[in-house]
C-alpha positions as CSV (number, residue, x, y, z in Angstrom):
1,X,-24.3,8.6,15.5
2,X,-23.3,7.5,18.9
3,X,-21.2,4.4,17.5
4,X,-19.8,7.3,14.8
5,X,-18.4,9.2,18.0
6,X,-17.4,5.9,19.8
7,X,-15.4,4.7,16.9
8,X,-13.3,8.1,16.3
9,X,-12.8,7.8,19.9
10,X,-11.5,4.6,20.2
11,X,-9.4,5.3,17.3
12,X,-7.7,8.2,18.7
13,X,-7.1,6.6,22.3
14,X,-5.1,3.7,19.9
15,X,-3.4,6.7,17.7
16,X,-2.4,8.7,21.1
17,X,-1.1,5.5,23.0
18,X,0.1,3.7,19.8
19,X,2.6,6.9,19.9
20,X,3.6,6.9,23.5
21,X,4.3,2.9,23.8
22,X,6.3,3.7,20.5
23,X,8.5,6.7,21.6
24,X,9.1,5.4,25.6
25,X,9.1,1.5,24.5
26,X,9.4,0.3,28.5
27,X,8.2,-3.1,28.7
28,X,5.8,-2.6,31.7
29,X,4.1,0.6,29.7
30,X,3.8,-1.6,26.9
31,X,2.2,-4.0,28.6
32,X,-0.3,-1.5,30.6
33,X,-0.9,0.3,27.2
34,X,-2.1,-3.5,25.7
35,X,-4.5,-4.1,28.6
36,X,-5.9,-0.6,28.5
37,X,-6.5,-1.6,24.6
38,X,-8.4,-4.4,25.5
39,X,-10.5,-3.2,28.3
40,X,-10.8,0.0,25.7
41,X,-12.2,-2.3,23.2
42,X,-14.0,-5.2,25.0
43,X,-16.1,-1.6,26.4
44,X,-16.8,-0.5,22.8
45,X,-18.0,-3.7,21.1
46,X,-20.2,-4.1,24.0
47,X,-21.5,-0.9,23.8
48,X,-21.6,-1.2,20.3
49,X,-24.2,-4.0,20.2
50,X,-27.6,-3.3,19.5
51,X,-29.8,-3.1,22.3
52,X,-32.8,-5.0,22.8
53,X,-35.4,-3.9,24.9
């Protein structure tokens, strides 16, 4: 369930600044909006993983 959540998350963070870099299109928000991406999902595969205790 929690990867359910994390998913619909991560898809709207990439719907809601997928729109903004779209509309403004200023090179250095582009660019901030990209890392944030990454960093966004670098934290959810990793979180994603199985943990093994």
């Amino acid at each position: 369930m929690n990867k359910l959540l994390a998913l619909i998350a991560f898809v709207f963070i990439v719907g809601f600044l997928g729109i903004l870099g779209w509309k403004v299109q200023e090179p250095d928000l582009i660019a901030v909006i990209a890392l944030t991406l990454v960093l966004v999902a670098f934290d959810f595969a990793r979180s994603a993983r199985d943990k093994k205790d």
